[in-house]
C-alpha positions as a Markdown table, in Angstrom:
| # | Residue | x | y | z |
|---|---|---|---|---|
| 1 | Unk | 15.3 | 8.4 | -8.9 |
| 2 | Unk | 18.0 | 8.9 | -6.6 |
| 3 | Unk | 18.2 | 5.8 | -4.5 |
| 4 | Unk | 17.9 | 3.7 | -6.6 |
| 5 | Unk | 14.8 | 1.9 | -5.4 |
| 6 | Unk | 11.4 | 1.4 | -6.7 |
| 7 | Unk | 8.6 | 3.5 | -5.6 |
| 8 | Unk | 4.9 | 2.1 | -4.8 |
| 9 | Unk | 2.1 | 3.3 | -3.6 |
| 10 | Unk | -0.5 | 1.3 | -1.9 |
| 11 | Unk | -4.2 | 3.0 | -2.2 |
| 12 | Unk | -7.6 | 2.5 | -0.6 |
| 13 | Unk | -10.1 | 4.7 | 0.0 |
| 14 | Unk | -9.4 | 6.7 | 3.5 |
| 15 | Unk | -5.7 | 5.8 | 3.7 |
| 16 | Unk | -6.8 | 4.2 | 7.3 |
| 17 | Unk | -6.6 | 0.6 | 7.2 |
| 18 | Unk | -5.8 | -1.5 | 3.9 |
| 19 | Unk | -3.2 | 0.9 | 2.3 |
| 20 | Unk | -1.7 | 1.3 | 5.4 |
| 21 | Unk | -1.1 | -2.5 | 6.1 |
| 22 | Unk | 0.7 | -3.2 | 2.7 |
| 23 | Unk | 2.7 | 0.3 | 3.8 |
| 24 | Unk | 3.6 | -1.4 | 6.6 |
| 25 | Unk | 4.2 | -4.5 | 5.0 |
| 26 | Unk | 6.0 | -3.0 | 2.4 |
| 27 | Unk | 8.6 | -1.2 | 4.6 |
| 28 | Unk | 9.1 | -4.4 | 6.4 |
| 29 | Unk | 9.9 | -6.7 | 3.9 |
| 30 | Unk | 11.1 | -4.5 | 0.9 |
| 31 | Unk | 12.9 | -1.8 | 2.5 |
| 32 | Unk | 16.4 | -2.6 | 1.0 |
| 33 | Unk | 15.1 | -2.2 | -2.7 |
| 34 | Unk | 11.7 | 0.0 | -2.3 |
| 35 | Unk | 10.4 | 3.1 | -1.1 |
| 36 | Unk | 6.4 | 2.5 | -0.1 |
| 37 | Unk | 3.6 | 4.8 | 0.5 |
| 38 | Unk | 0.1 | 5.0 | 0.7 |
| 39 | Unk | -2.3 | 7.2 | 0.2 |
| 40 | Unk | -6.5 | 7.6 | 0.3 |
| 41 | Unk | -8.7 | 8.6 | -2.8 |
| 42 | Unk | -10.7 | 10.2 | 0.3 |
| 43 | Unk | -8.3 | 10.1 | 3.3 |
| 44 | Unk | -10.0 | 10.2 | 6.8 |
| 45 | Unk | -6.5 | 11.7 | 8.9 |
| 46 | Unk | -6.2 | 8.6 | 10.7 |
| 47 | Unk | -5.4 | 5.0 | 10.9 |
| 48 | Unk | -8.0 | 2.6 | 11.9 |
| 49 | Unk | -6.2 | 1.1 | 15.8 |
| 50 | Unk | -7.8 | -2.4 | 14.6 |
| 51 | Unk | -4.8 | -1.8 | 11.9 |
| 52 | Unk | -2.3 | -0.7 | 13.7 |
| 53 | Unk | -3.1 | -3.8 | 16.4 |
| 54 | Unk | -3.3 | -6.4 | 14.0 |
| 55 | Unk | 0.1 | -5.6 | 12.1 |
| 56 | Unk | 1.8 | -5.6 | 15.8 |
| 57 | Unk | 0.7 | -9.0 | 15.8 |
| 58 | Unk | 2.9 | -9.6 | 13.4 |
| 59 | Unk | 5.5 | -7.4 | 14.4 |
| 60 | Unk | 5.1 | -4.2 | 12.5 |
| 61 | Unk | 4.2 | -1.2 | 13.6 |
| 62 | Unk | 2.5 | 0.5 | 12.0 |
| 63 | Unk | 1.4 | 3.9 | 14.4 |
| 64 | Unk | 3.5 | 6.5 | 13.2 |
| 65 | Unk | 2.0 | 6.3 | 9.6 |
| 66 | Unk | -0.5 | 9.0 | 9.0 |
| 67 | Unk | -3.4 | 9.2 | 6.4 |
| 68 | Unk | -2.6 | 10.9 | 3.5 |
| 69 | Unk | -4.2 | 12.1 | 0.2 |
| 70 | Unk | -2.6 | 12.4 | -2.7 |
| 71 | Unk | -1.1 | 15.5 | -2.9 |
| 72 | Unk | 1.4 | 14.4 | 0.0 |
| 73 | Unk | 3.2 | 11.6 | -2.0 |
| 74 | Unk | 4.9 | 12.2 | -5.3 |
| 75 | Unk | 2.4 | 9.7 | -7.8 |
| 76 | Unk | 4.2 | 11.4 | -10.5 |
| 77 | Unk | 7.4 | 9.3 | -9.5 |
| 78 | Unk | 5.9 | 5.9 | -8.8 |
| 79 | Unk | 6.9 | 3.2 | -10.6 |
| 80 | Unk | 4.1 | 1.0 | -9.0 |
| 81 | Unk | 0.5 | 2.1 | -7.8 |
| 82 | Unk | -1.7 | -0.7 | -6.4 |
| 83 | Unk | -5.2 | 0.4 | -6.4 |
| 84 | Unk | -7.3 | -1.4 | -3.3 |
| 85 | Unk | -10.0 | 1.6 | -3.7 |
| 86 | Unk | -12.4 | -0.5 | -5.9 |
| 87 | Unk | -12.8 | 2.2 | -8.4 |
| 88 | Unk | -11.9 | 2.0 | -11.8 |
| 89 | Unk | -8.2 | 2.9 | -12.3 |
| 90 | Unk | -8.9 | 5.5 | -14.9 |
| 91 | Unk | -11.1 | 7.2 | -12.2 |
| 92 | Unk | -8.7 | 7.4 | -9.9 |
| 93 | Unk | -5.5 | 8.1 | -11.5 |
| 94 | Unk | -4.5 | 10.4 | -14.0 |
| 95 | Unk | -3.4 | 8.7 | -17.4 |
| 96 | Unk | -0.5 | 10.3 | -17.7 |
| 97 | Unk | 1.1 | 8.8 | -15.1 |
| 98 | Unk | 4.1 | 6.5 | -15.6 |
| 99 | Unk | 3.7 | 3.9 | -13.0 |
| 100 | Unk | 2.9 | 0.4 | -13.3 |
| 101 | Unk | -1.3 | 0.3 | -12.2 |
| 102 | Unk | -2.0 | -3.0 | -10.7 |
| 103 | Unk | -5.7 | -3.8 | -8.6 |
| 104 | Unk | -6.4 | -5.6 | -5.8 |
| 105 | Unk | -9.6 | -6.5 | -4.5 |
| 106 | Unk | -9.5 | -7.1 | -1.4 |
| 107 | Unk | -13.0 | -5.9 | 1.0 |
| 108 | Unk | -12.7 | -3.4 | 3.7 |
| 109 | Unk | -13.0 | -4.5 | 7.4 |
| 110 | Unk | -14.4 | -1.0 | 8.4 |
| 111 | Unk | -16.9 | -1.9 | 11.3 |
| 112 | Unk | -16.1 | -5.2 | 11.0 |
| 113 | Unk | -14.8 | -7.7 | 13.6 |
| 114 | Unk | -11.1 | -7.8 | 14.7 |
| 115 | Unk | -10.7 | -11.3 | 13.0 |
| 116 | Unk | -11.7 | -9.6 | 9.3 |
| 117 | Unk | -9.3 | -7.3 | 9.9 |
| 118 | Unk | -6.8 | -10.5 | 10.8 |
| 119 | Unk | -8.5 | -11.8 | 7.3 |
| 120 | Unk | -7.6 | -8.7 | 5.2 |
| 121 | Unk | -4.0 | -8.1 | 7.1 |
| 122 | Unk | -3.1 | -11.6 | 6.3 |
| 123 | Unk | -4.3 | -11.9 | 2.6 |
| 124 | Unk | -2.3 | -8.2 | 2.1 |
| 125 | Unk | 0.5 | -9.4 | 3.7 |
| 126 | Unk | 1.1 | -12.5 | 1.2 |
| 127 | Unk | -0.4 | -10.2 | -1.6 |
| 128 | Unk | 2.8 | -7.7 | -0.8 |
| 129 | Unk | 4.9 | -10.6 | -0.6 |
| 130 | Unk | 4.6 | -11.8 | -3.9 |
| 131 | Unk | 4.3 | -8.1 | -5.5 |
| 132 | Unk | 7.8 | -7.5 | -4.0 |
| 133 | Unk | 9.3 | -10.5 | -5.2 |
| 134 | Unk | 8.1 | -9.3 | -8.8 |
| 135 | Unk | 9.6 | -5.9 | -8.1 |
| 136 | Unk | 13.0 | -8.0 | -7.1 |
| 137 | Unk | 12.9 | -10.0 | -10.4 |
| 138 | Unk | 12.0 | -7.2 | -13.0 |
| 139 | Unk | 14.6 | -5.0 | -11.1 |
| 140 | Unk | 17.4 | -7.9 | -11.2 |
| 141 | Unk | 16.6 | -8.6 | -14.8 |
| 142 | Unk | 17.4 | -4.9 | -15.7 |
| 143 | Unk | 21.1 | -4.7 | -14.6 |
C-alpha cells in the first residue's frame, strides 16, 4: 500500500455498465483518498455507450475505461470489493481474500430503456457517495 489510499473494486457481471458507473463515480468523487476499479465475474470487452452517455450527463466520463476480468486488477490488495453481480459472495470471491465484501443489489439495465439506465446511474451514484464517506470516516478514525 504505497499511496496511501484505499483500494475498491466495484463488480458486476460483464464489467460493461454497473461496475463501470461506480468506477467512474468513484474516481470522481474519491480520487484524493481511493484508488477504484472494476471488474466482471464474465467481462464482455466493452462498456455499454448507454453508460458511458449517461455518466456524461453528469459530467464524468467514463470512455476510456475498458472491461476487465479479474485477473487485470489486483483483488488480493483490495481493501473494499462491492459485489453488484447478484451471486453469492462466496461464489464469486475467494475466501481468502482480505477485503471488506459489501453487496449491492441494484438490477441491470441491459436492453433496457435509456431512462433505467438514468435509474441505475443515479441510485449507484448516491450508493458510492455514502460508501466513500464511510471509507473517509473509518480511514480518519485510524490516524
Amino acid at each position: 500500500k504505497t499511496s496511501g489510499k484505499k483500494k475498491v473494486l466495484f463488480v458486476c457481471i460483464g464489467n460493461m455498465i454497473r461496475s463501470q458507473m461506480a468506477e467512474g463515480f468513484a474516481r470522481n468523487g474519491g480520487s484524493a483518498f481511493v484508488e477504484a476499479y472494476s471488474a466482471g465475474v464474465r467481462h464482455t470487452g466493452m462498456v455499454s455507450e448507454e453508460a458511458v452517455h449517461v455518466m456524461m450527463e453528469k459530467g464524468i466520463d467514463i470512455q476510456r475505461q475498458h472491461s476487465k476480468g479479474f485477473d487485470e486488477v489486483p483483488l488480493g490488495e483490495m481493501d473494499y470489493i462491492v459485489n453488484m453481480s447478484g451471486y453469492a459472495n462466496e461464489k464469486v470471491f475467494p475466501a481468502s481474500l482480505p477485503a471488506k465484501v459489501i453487496s449491492w443489489k441494484i438490477g441491470d439495465p441491459l436492453g433496457g430503456s435509456i431512462a433505467q439506465f438514468r435509474t441505475v446511474r443515479d441510485e449507484i451514484g448516491t450508493r458510492v457517495d455514502e460508501l466513500l464517506r464511510q471509507i473517509w470516516r473509518e480511514a480518519a478514525g485510524q490516524n
